[in-house]
N, CA, C and O atoms as a GROMACS GRO file, in nm:
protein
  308
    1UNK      N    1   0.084  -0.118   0.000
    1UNK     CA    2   0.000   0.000   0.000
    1UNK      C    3   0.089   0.124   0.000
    1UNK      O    4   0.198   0.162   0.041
    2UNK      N    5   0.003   0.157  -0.055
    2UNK     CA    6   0.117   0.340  -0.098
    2UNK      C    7   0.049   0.486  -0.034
    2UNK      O    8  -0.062   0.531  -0.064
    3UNK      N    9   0.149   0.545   0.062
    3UNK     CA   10   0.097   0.645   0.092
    3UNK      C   11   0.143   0.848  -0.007
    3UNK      O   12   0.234   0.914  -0.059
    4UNK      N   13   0.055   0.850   0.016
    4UNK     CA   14   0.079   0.988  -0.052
    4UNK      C   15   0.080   1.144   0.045
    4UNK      O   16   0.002   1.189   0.129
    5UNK      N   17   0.209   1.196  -0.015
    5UNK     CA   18   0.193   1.296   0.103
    5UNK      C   19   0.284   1.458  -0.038
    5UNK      O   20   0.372   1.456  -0.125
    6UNK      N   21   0.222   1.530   0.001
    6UNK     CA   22   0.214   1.659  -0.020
    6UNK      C   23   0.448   1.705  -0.014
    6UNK      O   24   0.519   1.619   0.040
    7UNK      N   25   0.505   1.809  -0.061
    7UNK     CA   26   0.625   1.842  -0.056
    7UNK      C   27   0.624   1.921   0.084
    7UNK      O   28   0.728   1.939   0.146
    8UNK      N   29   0.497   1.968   0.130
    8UNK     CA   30   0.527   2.040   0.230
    8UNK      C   31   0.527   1.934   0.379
    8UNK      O   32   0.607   1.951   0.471
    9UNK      N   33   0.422   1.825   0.376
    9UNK     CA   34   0.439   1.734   0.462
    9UNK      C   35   0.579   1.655   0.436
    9UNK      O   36   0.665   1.644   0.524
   10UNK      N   37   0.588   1.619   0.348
   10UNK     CA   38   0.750   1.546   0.339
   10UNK      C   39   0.877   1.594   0.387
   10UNK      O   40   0.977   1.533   0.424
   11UNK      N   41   0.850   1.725   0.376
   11UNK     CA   42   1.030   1.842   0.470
   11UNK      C   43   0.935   1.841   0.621
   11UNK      O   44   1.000   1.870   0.722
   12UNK      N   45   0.804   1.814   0.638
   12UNK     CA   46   0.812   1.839   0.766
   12UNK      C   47   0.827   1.697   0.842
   12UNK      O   48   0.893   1.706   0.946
   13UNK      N   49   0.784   1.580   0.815
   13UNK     CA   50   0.792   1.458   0.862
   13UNK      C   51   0.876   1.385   0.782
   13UNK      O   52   0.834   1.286   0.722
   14UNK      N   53   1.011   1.427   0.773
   14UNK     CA   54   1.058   1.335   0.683
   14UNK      C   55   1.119   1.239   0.739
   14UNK      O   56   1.140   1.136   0.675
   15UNK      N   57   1.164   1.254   0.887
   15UNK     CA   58   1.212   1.157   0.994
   15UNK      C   59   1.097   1.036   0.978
   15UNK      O   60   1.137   0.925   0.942
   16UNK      N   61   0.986   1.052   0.997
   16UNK     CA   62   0.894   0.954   1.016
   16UNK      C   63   0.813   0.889   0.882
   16UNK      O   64   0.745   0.787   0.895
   17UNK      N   65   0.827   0.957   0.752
   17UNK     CA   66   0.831   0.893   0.630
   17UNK      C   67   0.946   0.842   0.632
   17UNK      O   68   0.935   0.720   0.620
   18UNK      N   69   1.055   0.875   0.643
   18UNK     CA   70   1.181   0.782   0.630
   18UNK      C   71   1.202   0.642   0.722
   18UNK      O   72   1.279   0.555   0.683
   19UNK      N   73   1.125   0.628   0.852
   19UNK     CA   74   1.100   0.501   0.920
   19UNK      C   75   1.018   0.405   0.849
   19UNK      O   76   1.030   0.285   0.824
   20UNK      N   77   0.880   0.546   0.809
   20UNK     CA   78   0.792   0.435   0.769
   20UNK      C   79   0.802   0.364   0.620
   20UNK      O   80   0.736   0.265   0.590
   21UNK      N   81   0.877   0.418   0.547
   21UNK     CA   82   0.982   0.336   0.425
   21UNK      C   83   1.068   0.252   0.489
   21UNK      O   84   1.056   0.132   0.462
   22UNK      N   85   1.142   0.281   0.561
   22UNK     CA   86   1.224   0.149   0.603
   22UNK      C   87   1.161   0.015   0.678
   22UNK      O   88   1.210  -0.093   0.712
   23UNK      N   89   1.040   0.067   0.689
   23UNK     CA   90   0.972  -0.056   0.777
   23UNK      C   91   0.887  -0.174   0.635
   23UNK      O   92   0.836  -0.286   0.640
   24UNK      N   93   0.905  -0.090   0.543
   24UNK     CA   94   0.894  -0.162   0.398
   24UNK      C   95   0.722  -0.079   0.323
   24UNK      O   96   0.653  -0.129   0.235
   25UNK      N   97   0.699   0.048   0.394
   25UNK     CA   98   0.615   0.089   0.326
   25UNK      C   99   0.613   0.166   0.233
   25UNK      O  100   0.716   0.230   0.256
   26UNK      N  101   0.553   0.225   0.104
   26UNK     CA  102   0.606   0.265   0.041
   26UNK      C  103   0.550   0.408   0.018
   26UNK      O  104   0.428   0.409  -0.002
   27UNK      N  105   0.626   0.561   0.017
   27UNK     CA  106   0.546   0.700   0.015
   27UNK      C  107   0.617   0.711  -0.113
   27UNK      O  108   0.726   0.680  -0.160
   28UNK      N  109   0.429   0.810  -0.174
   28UNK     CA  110   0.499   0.873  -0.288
   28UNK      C  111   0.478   1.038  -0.233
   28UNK      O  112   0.388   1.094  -0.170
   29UNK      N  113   0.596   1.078  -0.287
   29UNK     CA  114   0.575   1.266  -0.226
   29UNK      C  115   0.517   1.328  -0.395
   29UNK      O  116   0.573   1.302  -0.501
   30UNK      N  117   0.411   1.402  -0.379
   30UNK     CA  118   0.337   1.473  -0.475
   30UNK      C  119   0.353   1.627  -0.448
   30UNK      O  120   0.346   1.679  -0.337
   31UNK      N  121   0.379   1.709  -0.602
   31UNK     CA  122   0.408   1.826  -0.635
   31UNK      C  123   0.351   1.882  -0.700
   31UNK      O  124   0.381   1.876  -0.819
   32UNK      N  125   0.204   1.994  -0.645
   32UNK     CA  126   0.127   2.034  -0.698
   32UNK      C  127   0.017   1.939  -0.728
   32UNK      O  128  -0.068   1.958  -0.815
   33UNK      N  129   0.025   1.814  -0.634
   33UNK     CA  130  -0.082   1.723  -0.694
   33UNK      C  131  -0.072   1.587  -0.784
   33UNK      O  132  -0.154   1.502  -0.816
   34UNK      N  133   0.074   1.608  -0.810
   34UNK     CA  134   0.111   1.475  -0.932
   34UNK      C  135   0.229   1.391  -0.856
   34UNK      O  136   0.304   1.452  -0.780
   35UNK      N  137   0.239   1.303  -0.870
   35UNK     CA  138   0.357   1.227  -0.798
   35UNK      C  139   0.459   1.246  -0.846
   35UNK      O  140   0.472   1.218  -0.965
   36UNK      N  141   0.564   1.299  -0.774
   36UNK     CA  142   0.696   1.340  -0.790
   36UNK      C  143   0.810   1.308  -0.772
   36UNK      O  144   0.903   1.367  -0.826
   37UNK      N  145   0.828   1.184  -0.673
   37UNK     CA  146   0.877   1.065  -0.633
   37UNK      C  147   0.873   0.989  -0.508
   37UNK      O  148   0.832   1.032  -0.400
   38UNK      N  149   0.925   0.858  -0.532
   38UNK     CA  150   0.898   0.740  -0.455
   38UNK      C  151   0.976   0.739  -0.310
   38UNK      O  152   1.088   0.780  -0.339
   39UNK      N  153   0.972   0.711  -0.157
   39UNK     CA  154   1.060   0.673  -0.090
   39UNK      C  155   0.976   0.557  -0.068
   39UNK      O  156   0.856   0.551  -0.041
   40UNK      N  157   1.107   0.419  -0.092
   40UNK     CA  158   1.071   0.304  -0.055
   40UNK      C  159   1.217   0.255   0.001
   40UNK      O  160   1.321   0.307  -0.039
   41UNK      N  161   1.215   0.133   0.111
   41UNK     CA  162   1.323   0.073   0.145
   41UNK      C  163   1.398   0.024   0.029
   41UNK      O  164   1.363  -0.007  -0.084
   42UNK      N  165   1.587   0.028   0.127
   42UNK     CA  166   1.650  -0.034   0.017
   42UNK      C  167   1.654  -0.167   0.020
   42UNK      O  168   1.643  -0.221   0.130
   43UNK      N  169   1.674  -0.258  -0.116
   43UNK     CA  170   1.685  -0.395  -0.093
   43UNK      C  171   1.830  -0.439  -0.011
   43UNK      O  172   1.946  -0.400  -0.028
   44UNK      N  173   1.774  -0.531   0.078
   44UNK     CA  174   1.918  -0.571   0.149
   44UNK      C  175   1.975  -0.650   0.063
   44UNK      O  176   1.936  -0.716  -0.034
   45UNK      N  177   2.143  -0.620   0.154
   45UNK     CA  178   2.224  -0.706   0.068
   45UNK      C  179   2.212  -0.845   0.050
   45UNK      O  180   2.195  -0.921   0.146
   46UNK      N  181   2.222  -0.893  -0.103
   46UNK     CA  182   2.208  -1.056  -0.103
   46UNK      C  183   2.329  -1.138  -0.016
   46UNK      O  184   2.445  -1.096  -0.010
   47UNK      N  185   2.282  -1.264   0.052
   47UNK     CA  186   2.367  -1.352   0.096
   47UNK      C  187   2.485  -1.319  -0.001
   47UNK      O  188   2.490  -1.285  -0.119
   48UNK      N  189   2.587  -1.346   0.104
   48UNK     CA  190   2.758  -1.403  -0.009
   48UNK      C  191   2.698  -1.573  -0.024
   48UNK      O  192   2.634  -1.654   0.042
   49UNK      N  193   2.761  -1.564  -0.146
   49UNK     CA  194   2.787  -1.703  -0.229
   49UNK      C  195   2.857  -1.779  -0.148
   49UNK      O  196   2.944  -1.721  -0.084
   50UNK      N  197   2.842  -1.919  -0.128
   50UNK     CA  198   2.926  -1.985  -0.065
   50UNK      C  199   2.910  -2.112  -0.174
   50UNK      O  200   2.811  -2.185  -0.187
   51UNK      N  201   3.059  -2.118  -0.262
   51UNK     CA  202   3.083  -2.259  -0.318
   51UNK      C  203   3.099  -2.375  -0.233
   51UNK      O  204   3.170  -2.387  -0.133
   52UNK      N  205   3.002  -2.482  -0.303
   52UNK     CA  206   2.987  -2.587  -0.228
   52UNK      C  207   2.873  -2.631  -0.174
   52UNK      O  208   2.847  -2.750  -0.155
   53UNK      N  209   2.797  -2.532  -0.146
   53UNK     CA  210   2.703  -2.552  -0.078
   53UNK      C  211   2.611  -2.636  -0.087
   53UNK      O  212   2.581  -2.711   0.006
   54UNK      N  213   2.554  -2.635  -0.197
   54UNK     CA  214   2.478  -2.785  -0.242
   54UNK      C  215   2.507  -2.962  -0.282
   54UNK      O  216   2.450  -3.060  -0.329
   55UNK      N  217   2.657  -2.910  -0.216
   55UNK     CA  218   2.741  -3.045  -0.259
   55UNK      C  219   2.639  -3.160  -0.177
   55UNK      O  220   2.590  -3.146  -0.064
   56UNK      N  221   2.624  -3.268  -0.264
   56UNK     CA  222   2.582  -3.386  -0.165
   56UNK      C  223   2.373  -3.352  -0.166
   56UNK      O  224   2.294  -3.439  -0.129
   57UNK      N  225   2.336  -3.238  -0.206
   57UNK     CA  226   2.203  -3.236  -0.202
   57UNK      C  227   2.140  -3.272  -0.353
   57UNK      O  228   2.024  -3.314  -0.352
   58UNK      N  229   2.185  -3.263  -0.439
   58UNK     CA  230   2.151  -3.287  -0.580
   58UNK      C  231   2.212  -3.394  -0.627
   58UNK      O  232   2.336  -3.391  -0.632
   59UNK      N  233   2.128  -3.532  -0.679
   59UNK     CA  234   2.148  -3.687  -0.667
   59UNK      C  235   2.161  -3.665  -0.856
   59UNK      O  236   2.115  -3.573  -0.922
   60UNK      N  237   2.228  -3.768  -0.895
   60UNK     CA  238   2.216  -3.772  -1.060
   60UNK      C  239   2.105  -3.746  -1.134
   60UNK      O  240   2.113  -3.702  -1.249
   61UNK      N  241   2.001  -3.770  -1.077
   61UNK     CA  242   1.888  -3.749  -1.127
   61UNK      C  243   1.830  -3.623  -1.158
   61UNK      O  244   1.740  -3.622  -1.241
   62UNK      N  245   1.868  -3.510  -1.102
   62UNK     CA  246   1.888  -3.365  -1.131
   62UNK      C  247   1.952  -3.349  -1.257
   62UNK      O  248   1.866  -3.311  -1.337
   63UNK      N  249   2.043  -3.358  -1.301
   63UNK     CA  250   2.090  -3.370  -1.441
   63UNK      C  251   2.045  -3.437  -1.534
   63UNK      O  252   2.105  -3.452  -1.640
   64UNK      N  253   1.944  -3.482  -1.510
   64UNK     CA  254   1.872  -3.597  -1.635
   64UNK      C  255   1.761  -3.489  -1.714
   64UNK      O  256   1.668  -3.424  -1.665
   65UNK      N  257   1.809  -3.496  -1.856
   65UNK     CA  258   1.671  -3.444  -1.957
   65UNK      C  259   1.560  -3.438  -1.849
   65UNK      O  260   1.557  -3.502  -1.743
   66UNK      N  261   1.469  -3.351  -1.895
   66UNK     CA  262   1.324  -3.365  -1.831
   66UNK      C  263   1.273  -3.424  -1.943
   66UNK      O  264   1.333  -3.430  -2.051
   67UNK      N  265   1.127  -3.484  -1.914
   67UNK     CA  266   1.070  -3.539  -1.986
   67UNK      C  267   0.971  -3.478  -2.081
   67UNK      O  268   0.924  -3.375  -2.033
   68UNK      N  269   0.912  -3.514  -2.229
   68UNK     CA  270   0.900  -3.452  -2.306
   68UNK      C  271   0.716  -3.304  -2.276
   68UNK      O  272   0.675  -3.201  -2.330
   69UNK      N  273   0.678  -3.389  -2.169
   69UNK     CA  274   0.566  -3.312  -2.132
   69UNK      C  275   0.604  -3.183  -1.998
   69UNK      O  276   0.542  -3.077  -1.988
   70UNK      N  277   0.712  -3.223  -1.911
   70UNK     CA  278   0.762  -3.174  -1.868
   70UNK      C  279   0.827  -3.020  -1.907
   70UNK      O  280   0.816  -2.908  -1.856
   71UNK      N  281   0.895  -3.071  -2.015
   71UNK     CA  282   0.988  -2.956  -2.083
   71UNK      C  283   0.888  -2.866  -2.182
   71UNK      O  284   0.939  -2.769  -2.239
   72UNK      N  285   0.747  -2.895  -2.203
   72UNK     CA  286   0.634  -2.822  -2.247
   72UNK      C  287   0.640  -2.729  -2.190
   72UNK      O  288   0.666  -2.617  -2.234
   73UNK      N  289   0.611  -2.773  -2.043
   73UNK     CA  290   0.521  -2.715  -1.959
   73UNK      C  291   0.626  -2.567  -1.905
   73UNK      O  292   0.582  -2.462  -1.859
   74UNK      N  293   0.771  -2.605  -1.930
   74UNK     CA  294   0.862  -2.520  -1.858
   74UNK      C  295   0.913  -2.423  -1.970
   74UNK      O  296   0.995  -2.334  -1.953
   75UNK      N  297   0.833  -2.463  -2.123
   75UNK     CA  298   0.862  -2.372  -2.230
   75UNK      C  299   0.724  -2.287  -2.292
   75UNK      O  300   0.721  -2.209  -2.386
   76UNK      N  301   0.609  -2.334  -2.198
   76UNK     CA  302   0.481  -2.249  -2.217
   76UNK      C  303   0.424  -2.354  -2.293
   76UNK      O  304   0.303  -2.333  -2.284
   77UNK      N  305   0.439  -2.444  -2.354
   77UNK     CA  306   0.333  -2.528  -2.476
   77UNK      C  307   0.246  -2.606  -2.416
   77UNK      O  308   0.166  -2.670  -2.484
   0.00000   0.00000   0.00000
């Protein structure tokens, strides 16, 4: 859900639009009435990669062709 707030409410609460974006909500600030831009949280950083990790969880059978109704279904047909 998106809240909308005015340029003059945004310099005055911007401490508390800026929480309530980080808490994952999203304000748009409007100028003269039209939306002027977005504050939304930033995406956190992705996990680091760790090689290896799936060692031992994926059996040969993971590497096998899919089957011909299968590979339809994963190409839209």
């Amino acid at each position: 859900m998106s809240v909308i707030v005015n340029v003059h409410e945004a310099k005055t609460h911007l401490s508390r639009l800026l929480e309530q974006a980080h808490a994952g909500e999203e304000i748009i600030v409007a100028k003269a009435g039209k939306p002027y831009a977005r504050l939304m949280p930033l995406e956190s950083k992705p996990p680091q990669r760790q090689p290896g990790r799936l060692k031992g969880r994926l059996d040969d059978s993971f590497f096998e062709p899919l089957a011909e109704d299968e590979l339809g279904a994963w190409e839209g047909q």
